[in-house]
N, C-alpha and C positions, 0 to 999 in steps of 0.2 A: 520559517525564515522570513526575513521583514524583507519589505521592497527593495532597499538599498543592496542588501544581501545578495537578491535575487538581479538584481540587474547587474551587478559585480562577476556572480557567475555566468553570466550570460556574453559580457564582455570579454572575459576568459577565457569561454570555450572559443567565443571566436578569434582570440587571438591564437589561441590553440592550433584550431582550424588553418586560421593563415600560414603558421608555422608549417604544421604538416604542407601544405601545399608550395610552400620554399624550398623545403627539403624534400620535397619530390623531385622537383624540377632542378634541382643541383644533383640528386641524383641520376637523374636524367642528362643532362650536358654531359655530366663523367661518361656515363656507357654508350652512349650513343651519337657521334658525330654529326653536325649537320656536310652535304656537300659543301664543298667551298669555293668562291671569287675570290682573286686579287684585292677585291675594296673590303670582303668581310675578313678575310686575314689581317688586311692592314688595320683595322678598325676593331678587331678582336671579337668577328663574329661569324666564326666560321661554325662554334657551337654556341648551342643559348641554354640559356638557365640564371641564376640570381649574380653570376659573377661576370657575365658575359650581355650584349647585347641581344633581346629578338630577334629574329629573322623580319625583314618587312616584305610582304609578297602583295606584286600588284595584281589585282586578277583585271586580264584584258577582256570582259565579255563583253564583244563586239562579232559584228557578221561582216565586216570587213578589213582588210589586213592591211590596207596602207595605214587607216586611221588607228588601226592596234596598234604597228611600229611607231607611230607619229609620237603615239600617245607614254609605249613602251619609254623611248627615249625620254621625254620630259619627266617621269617616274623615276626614274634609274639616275639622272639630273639632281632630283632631289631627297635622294637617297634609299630607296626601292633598292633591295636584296633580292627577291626570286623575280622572275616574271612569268606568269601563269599565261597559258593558250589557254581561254575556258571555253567550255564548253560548246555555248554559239559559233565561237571564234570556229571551233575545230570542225562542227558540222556542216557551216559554213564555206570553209575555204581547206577544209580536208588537215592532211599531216605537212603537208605544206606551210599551213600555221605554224607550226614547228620550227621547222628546216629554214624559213625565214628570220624566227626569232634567234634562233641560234646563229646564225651567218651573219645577222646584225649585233646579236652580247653573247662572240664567241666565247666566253669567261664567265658566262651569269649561268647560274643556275636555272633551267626553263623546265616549266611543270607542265605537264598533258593533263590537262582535265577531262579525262578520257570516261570519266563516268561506266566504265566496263559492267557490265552485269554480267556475260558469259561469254567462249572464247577468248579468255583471260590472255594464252600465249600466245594469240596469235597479235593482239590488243596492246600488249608489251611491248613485244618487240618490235613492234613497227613502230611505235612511239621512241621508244629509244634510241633505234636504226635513224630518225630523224633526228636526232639529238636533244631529247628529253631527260632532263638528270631526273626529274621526281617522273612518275606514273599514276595516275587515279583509280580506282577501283572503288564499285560501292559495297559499302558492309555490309548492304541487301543481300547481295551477293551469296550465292552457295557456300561452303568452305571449299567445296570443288575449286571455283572458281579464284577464290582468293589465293586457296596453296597453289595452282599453278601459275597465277600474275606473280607470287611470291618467289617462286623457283623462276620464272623468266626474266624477273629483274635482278635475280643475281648474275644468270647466265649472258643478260647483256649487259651489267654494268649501270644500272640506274637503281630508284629507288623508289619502294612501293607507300604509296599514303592509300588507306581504305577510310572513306568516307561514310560517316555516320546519318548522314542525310535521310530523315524518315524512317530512321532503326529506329521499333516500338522499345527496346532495352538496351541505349549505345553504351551502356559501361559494362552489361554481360558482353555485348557484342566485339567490344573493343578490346577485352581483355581474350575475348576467341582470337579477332583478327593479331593482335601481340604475338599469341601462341602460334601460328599461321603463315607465320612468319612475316609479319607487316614491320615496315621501318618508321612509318609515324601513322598517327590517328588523326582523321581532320574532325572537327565538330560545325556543322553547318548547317544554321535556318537557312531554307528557302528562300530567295525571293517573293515568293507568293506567301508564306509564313510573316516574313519582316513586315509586309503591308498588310497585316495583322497587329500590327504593333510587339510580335514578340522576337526574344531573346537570346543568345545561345548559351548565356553565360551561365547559367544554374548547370545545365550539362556538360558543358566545359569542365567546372571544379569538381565535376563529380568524375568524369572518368582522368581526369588528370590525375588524381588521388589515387586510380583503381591500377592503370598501366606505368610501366616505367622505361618507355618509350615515350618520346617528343609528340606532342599536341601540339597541333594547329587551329584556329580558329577564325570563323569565316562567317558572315552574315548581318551586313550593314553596321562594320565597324567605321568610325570617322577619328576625328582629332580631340575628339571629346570622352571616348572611351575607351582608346588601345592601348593605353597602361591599364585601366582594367582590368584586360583581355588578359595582360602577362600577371597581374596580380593574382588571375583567376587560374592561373596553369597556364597560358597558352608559351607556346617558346616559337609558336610563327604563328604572326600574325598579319592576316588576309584581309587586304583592301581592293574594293571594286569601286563603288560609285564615288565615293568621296575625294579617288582620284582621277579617275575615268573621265568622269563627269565634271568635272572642276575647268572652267574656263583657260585655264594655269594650272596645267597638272604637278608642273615643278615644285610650286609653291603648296601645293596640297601636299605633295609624297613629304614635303619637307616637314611641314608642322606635325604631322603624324609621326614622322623621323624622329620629331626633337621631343614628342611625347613619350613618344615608346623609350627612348635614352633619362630625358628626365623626370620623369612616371609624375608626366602631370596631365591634366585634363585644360585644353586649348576648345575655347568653346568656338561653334561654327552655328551660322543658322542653317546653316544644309545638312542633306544628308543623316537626316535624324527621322526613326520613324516614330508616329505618334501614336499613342494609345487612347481609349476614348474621354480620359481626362486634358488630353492636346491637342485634340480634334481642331479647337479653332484658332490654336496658334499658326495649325498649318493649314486651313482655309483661309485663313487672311491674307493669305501669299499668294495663293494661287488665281487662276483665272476662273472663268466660265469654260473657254475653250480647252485651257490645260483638263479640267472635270472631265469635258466630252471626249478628250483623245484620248485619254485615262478609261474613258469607260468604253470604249469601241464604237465611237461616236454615236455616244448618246442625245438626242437632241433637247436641246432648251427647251422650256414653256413658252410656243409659238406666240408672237401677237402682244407677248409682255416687253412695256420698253422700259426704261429709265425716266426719270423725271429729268433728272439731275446730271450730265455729263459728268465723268470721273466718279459716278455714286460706287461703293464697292460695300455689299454687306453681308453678314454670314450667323446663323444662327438656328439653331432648331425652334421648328414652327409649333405656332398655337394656331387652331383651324378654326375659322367660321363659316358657315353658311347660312344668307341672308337671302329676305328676297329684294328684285330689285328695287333700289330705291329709300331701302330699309336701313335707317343705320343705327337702329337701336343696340343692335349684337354687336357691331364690330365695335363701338364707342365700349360699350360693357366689359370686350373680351382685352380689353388695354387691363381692366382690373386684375384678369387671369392671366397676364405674362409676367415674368421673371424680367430683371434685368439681361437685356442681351437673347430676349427672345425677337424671333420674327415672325409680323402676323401675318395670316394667310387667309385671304378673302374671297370667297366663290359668290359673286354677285354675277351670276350667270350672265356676263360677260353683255350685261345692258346698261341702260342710262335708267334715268338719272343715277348722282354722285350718291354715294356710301360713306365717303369721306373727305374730309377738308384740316383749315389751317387749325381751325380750337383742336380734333383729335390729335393733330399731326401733333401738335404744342406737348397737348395731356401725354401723350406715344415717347415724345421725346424726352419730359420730365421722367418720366417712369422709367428708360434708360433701354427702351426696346433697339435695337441692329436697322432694325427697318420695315416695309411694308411692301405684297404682294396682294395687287385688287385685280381679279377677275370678274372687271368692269369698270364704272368712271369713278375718277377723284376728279374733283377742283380744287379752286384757291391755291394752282398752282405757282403763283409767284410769292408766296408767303412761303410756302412749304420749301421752295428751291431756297429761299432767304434763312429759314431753319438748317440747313445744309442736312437734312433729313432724307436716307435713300426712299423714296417710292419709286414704287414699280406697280403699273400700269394698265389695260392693254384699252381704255379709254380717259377721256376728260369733257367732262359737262359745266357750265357753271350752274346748274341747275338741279337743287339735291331733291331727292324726297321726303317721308315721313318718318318717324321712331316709331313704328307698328311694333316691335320687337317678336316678328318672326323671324326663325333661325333657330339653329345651334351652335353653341361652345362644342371647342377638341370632337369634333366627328372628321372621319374623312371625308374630304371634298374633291372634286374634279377642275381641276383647271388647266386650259389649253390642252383639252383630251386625258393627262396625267393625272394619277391620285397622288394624293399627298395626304398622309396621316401626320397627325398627330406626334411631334417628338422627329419628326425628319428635320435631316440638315437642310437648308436651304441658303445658295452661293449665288449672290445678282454684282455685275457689273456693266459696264455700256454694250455688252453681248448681248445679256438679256439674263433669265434667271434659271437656275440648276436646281433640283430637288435629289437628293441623294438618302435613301432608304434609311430610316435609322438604324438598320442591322448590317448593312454594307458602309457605312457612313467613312469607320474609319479607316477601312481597305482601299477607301476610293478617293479619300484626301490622301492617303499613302503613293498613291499612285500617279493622282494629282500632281503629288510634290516629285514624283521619280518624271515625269514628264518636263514640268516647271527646269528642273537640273538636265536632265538631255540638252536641251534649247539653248541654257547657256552655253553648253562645249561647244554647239551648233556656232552659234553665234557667234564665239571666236574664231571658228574657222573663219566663219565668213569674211570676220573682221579682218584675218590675216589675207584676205585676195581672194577666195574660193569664192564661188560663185553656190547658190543653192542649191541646184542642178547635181553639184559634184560633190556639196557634201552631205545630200542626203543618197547618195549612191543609185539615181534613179532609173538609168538606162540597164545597169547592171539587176534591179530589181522587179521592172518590169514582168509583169504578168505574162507568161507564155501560152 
């Protein structure tokens, strides 16, 4: 078969493919009803599938309940269908979570992400008793445990979702929980998976395909991939940070709203996680200090400053180690970077200078991010006129010799910390971060889930709150 042939069928099947997965999901909306609001009846979304709207569900994971209602209302504002207590919420601030939500959108659908692993009926029905229309249950879960959340959600009138979360096999599992009596199946990465940079969407189309009950799908979905989501089998689709976290929750629920309706992709620079080909589109966003509250306040490379006020640079480092005074290896090691490397200088944190304005020049042409000296530069008014980041943690005008002792790419110690060879490396007027190459892009994932809290933060603030109250402090208090 010639090439053309071969990419013909290849196109085929997956139109094939998308087919089957349309006519699942239409057979799905036929047999099985979602609950329903006043606004998804009027809107024609009481069930979903290809002729009908998705369900949109905001998940509130939040540990506090004013700012989940706060949040709940500006969601539901801009067009948010379920609203979910998750998790936090509930461990948080109990069933109450619940019974709040419900008392404020007595007509909304409100999910207990109740994450039950056993004592299924007792789990049930107290979540329901508070007015939970969906119930959560994990697919980890025994069958024990499922068939009886499954029998107590008939018995109180709500409706059982079993969640595939860290099932080694969610399509054998999902089509058990089906038989089990489950009324929808969730598919859901992690938040510690998503800051991984992975996906749920290969999972999704695969057990969407297997069960013919309603999929939900869940795990740092945004306004850029929730048609997607429905492309992929989901028929409710599950938002957290994208709305949560959005300064303007209204305006977030909406552009996902208007995606999910008009199956287009609404790009965001938020809310997106990065794999290690985007690593530095999302270090470039971030801070130093976002890295450290991301990593449980990891500390900087102590005694490294900035040259340059406003310098901001980010790059996986080349290593040298020189002695001091020495600048034959760091000038050399300009030969061994890449564009968009940053070099890393262990000049044991003595005088004289290692480097000046000629390297900074030759650094610059060659298109390197910037430079960490663990010891002095000069020539620094030429270098700050380069608009060139250096970093620091001396200045001499006084250099030494090209003896060319050292090595290229070894690990070196700077400011107590090692730093090999191929690590991230994040400086701005904080001072400068070193993130493991194998952690790298867990930790800009995190980076950026921090970076996004701050903004919601911030509009609180803006709207009169004071810090105090909207970081919940006396209520969180250490006892």
């Amino acid at each position: 078969m010639g090439a053309e042939a071969q990419s013909g069928a290849t196109h085929g099947q997956r139109g094939a493919a998308s087919a089957r997965t349309a006519a699942t999901a239409a057979k799905k909306a036929a047999a099985t009803p979602l609950p329903e609001t006043p606004s998804a009846v009027a809107r024609g979304a009481d069930s979903v599938g290809t002729s009908r709207r998705a369900i949109l569900q905001v998940a509130l994971d939040f540990v506090d309940l004013p700012r989940a209602i706060a949040v709940a209302r500006e969601a539901v504002a801009g067009g948010a269908d379920w609203i979910e207590a998750g998790t936090p919420l509930i461990k948080a601030e109990g069933l109450q979570a619940v019974r709040a939500l419900k008392a404020e959108f007595p007509e909304r659908t409100i999910v207990a992400d109740m994450k039950t692993m056993d004592a299924g009926r007792v789990e049930v029905e107290y979540a329901a008793k508070a007015g939970a229309g969906v119930v959560g249950v994990l697919g980890a879960a025994s069958d024990a445990t499922i068939k009886e959340c499954a029998e107590a959600a008939r018995n109180y009138g709500c409706k059982l979702i079993v969640d595939m979360i860290e099932v080694a096999d969610p399509v054998a599992r999902a089509k058990r929980a089906e038989a089990l009596g489950a009324d929808y199946i969730g598919i859901h990465t992690a938040i510690d998976q998503q800051m991984r940079g992975e996906s749920p969407f290969a999972t999704l189309r695969a057990v969407a395909e297997a069960v013919s009950i309603p999929v939900s799908v869940a795990g740092g979905i945004n306004s850029e991939t929730a048609a997607a989501a429905v492309a992929a089998g989901a028929s409710i689709v599950v938002v957290g940070g994208a709305i949560i976290k959005a300064s303007d929750a209204t305006a977030a629920a909406a552009a996902i709203r208007r995606a999910l309706d008009e199956g287009i992709s609404i790009e965001t620079t938020l809310y997106k996680r990065a794999d290690e080909s985007r690593i530095r589109e999302v270090l470039e966003q971030v801070s130093t200090a976002n890295i450290s509250d991301a990593w449980h306040r990891q500390p900087s490379l102590h005694g490294i400053r900035p040259l340059l006020p406003g310098s901001h640079m980010c790059g996986p480092a080349v290593t040298v180690r020189t002695y001091p005074g020495d600048w034959a290896k760091p000038v050399e090691a300009i030969d061994v970077c890449q564009p968009g490397d940053v070099l890393v200088i262990d000049a044991f944190n003595s005088y004289p200078a290692i480097w000046g304005e000629l390297a900074t020049h030759s650094a610059k042409v060659k298109g390197l991010a910037g430079l960490v000296v663990w010891g002095a530069i000069r020539d620094t008014p030429e270098i700050s006129r380069l608009g060139f980041p250096a970093f620091s943690s001396l200045v001499s005008a006084n250099a030494g010799e090209p003896k060319g002792f050292g090595e290229i790419n070894v690990p070196v110690r700077i400011a107590g910390q090692t730093v090999e060879p191929g690590d991230w490396v994040v400086g701005d007027d904080d001072g400068v971060i070193v993130l493991p190459k194998a952690q790298a892009v867990e930790l800009a994932n995190r980076a950026m889930d921090v970076l996004e809290k701050e903004n919601r933060m911030r509009g609180e603030i803006d709207a009169g709150k004071t810090l105090a109250e909207v970081a919940y402090l006396q209520k969180w208090e250490k006892r």
